[in-house]
KEROKE-663593 format. One record per residue: residue number from 1; residue in three letters; chain; y, x, z of N, C-alpha, C in turn. Coordinates in nm, 4 decimals. Atoms other than C-alpha are relative to their C-alpha. Layout:
REM residues N
{pos NUM code ala unit A n_yy Y n_xx X n_zz Z ca_yy Y ca_xx X ca_zz Z c_yy Y c_xx X c_zz Z} .
...
This chain:
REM residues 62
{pos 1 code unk unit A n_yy 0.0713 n_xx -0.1133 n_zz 0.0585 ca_yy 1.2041 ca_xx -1.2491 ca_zz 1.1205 c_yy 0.0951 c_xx 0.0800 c_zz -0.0881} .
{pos 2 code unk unit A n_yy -0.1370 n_xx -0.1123 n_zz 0.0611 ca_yy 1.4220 ca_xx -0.9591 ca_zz 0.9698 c_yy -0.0875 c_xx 0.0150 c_zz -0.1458} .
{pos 3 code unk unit A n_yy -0.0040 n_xx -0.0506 n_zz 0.1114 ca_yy 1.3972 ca_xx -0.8876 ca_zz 0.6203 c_yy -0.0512 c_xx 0.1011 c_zz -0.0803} .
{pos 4 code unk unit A n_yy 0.0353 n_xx -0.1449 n_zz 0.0564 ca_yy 1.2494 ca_xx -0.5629 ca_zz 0.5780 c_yy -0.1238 c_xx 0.0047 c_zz -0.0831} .
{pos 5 code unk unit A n_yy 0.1185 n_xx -0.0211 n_zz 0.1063 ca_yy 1.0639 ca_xx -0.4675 ca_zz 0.3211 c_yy -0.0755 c_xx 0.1422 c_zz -0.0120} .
{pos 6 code unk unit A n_yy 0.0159 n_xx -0.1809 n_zz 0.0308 ca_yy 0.8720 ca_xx -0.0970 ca_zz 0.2267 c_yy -0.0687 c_xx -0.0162 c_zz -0.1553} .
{pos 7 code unk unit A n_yy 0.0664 n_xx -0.0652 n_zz 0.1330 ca_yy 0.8095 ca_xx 0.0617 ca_zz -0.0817 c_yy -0.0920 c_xx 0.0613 c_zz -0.0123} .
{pos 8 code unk unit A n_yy 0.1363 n_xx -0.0563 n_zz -0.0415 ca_yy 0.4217 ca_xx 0.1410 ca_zz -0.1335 c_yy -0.0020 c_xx 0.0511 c_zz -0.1641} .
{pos 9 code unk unit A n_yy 0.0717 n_xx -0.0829 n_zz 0.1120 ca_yy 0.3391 ca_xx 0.4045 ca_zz -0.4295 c_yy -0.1710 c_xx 0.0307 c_zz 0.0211} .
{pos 10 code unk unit A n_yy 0.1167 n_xx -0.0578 n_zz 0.0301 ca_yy -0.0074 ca_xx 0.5009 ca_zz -0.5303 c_yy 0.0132 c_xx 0.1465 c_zz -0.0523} .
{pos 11 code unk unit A n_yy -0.0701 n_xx -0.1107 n_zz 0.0803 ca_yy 0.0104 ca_xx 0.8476 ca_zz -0.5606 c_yy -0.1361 c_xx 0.0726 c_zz -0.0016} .
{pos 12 code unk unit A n_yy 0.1304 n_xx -0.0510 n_zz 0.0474 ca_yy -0.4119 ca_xx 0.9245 ca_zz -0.5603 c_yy -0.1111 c_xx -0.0743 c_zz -0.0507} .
{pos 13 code unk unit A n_yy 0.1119 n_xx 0.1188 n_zz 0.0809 ca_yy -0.6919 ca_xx 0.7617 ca_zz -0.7849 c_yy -0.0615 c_xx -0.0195 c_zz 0.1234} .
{pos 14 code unk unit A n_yy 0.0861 n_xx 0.0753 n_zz -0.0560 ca_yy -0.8788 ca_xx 0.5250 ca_zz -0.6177 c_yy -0.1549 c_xx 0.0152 c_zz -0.0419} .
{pos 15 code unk unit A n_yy 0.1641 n_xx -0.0289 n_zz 0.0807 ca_yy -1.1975 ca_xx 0.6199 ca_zz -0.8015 c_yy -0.0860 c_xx 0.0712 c_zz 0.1425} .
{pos 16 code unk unit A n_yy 0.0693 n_xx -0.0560 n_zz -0.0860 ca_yy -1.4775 ca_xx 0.7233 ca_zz -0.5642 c_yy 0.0531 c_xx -0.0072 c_zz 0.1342} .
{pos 17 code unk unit A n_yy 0.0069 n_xx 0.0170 n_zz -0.1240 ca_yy -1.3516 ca_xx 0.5930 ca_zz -0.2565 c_yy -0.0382 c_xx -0.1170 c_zz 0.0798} .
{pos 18 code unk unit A n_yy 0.0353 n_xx 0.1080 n_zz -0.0201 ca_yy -1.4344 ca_xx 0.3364 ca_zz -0.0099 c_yy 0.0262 c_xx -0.1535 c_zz -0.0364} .
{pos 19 code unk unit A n_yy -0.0532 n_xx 0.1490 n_zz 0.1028 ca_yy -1.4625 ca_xx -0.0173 ca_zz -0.1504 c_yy 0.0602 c_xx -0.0774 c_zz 0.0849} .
{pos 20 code unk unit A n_yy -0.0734 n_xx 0.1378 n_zz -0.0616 ca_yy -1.2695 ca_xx -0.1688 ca_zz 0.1568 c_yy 0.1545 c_xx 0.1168 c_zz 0.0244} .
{pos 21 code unk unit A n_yy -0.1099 n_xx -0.1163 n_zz 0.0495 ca_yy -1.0335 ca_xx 0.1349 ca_zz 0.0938 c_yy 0.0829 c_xx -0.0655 c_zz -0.1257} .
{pos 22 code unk unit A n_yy -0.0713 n_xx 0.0286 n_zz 0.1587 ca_yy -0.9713 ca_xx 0.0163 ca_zz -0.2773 c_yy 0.0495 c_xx -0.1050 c_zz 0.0235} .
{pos 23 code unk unit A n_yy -0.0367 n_xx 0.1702 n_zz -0.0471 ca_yy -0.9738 ca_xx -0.3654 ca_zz -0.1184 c_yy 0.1260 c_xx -0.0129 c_zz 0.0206} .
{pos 24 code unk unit A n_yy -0.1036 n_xx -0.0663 n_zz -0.0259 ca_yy -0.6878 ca_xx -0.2450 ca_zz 0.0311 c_yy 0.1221 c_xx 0.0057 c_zz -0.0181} .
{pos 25 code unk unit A n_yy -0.0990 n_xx -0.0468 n_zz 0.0928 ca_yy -0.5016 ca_xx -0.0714 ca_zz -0.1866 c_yy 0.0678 c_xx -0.1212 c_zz -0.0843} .
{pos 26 code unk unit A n_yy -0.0531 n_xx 0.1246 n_zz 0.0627 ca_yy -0.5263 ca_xx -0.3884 ca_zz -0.4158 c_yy 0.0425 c_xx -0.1470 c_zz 0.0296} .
{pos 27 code unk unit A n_yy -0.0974 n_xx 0.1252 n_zz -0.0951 ca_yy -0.4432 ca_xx -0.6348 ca_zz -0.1730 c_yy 0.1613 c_xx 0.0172 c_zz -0.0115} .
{pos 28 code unk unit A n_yy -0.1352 n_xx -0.0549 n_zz 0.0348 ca_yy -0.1522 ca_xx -0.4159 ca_zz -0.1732 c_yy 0.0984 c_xx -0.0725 c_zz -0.0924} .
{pos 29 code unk unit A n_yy -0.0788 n_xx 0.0580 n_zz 0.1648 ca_yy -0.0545 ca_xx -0.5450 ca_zz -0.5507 c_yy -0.0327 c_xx 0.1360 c_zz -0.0747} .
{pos 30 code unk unit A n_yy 0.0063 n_xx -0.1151 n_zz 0.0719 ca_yy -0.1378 ca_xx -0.1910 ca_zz -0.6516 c_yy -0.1137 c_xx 0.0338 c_zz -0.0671} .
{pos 31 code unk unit A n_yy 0.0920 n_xx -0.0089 n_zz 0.1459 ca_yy -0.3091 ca_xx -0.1622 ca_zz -0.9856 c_yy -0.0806 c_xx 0.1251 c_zz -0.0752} .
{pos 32 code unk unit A n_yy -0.0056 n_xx -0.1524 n_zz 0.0529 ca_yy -0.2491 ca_xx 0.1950 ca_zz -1.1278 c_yy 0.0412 c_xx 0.1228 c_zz 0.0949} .
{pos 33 code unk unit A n_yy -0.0565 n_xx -0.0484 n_zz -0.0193 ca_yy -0.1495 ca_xx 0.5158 ca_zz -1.0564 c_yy 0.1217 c_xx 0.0742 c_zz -0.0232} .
{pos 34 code unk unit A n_yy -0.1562 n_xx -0.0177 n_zz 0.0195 ca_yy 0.2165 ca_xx 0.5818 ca_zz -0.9758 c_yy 0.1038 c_xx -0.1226 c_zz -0.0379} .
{pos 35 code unk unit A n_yy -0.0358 n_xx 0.0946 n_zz 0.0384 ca_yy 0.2769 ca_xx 0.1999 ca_zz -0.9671 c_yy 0.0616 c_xx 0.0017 c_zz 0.1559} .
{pos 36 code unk unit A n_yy -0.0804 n_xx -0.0182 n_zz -0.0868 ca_yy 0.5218 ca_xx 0.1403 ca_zz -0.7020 c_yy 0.0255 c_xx -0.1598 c_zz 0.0464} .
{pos 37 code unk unit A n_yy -0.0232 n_xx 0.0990 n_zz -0.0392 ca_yy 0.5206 ca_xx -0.2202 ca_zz -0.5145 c_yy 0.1013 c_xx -0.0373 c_zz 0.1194} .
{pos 38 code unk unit A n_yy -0.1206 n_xx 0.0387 n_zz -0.1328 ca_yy 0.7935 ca_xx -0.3911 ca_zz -0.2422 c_yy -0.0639 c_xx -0.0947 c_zz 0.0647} .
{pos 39 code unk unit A n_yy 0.0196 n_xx 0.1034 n_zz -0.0720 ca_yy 0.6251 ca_xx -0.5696 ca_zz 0.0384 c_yy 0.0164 c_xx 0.0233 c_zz 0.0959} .
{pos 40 code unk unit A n_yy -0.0632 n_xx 0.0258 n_zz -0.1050 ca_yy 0.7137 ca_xx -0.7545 ca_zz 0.3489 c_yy -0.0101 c_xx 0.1124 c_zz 0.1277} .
{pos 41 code unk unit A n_yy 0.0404 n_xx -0.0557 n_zz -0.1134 ca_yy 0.6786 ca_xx -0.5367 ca_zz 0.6260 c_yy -0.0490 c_xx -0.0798 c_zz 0.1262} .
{pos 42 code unk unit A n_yy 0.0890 n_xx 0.0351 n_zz -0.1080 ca_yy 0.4181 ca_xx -0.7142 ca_zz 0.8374 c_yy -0.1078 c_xx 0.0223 c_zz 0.0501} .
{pos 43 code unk unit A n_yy 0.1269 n_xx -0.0159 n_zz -0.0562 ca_yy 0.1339 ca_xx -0.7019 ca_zz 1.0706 c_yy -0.1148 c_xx 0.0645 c_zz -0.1077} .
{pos 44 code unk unit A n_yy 0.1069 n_xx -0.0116 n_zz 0.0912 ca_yy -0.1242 ca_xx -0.7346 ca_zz 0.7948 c_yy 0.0292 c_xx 0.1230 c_zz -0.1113} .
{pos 45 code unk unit A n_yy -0.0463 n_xx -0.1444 n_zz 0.1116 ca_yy 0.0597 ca_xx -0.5072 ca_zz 0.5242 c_yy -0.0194 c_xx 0.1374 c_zz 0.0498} .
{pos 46 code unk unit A n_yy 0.0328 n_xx -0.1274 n_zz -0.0592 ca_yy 0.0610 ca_xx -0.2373 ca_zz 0.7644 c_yy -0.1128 c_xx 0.0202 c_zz 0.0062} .
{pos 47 code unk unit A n_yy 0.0725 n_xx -0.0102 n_zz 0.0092 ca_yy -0.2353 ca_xx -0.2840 ca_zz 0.8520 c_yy -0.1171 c_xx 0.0654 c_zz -0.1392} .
{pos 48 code unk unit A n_yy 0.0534 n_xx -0.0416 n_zz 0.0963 ca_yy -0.3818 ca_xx -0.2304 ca_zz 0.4958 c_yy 0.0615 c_xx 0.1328 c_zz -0.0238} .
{pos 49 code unk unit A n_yy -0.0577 n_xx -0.0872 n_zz 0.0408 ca_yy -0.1818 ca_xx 0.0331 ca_zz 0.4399 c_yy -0.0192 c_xx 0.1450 c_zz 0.0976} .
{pos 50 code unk unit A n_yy 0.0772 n_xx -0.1006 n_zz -0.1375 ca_yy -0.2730 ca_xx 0.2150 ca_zz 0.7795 c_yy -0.2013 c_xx 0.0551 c_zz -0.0844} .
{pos 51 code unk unit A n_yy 0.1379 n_xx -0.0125 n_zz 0.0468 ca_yy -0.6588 ca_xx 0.1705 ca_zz 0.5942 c_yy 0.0300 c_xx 0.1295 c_zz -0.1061} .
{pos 52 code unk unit A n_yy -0.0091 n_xx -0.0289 n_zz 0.0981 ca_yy -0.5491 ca_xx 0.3579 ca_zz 0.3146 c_yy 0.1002 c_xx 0.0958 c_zz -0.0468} .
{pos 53 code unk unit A n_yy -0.1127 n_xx -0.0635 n_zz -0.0272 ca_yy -0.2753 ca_xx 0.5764 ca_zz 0.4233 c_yy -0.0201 c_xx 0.1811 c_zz -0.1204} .
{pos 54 code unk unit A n_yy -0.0058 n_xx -0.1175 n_zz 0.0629 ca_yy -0.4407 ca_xx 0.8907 ca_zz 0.2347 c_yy 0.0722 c_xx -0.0186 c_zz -0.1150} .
{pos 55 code unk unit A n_yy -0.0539 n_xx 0.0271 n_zz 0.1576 ca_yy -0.3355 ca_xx 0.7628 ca_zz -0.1208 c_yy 0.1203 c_xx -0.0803 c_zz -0.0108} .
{pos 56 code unk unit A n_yy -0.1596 n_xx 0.0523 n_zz -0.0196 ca_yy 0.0294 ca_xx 0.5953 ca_zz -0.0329 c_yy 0.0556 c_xx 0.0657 c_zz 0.0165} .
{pos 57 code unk unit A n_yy -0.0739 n_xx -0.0609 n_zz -0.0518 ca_yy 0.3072 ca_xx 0.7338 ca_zz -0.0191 c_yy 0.1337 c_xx -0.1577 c_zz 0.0166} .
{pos 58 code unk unit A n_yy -0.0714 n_xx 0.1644 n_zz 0.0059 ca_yy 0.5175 ca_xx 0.4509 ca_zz 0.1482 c_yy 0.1832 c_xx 0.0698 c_zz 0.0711} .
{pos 59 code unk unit A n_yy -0.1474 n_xx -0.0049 n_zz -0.0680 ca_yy 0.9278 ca_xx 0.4307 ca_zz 0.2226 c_yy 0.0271 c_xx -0.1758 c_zz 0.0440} .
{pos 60 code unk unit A n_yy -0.0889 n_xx 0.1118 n_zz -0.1098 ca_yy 1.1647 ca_xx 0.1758 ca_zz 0.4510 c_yy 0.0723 c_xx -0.0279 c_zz -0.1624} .
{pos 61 code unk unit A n_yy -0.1381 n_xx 0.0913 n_zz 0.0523 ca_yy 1.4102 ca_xx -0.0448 ca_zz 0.2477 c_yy 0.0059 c_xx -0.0967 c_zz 0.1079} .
{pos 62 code unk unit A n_yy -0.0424 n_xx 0.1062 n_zz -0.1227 ca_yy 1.6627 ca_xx -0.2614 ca_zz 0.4461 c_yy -0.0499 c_xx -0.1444 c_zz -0.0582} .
């Protein structure tokens, strides 16, 4: 399994949106806004992150 990781920002309140939206987000690790987490790049991560794609702004690291 390769190494890669991505960088997931929060870059819109979570307030008033769906609660498997927010689920989500905080599965993520992401708390606040403009909090910036590093996880694995897998199946499932994407996955959440695909849910929730309006309020991320996500980058690649090697």
């Amino acid at each position: 399994m390769s190494g890669k990781t991505l960088k997931v920002t929060l870059v819109k309140s979570m307030n008033g949106r769906l609660k498997n939206h927010q689920a989500s987000v905080r599965g993520l690790g992401l708390r606040r806004m403009h909090q910036t987490v590093e996880v694995i790049d897998t199946p499932e991560n994407r996955g959440m992150i695909n849910k929730a794609y309006y309020m991320l702004r996500v980058e690649e690291t090697a």
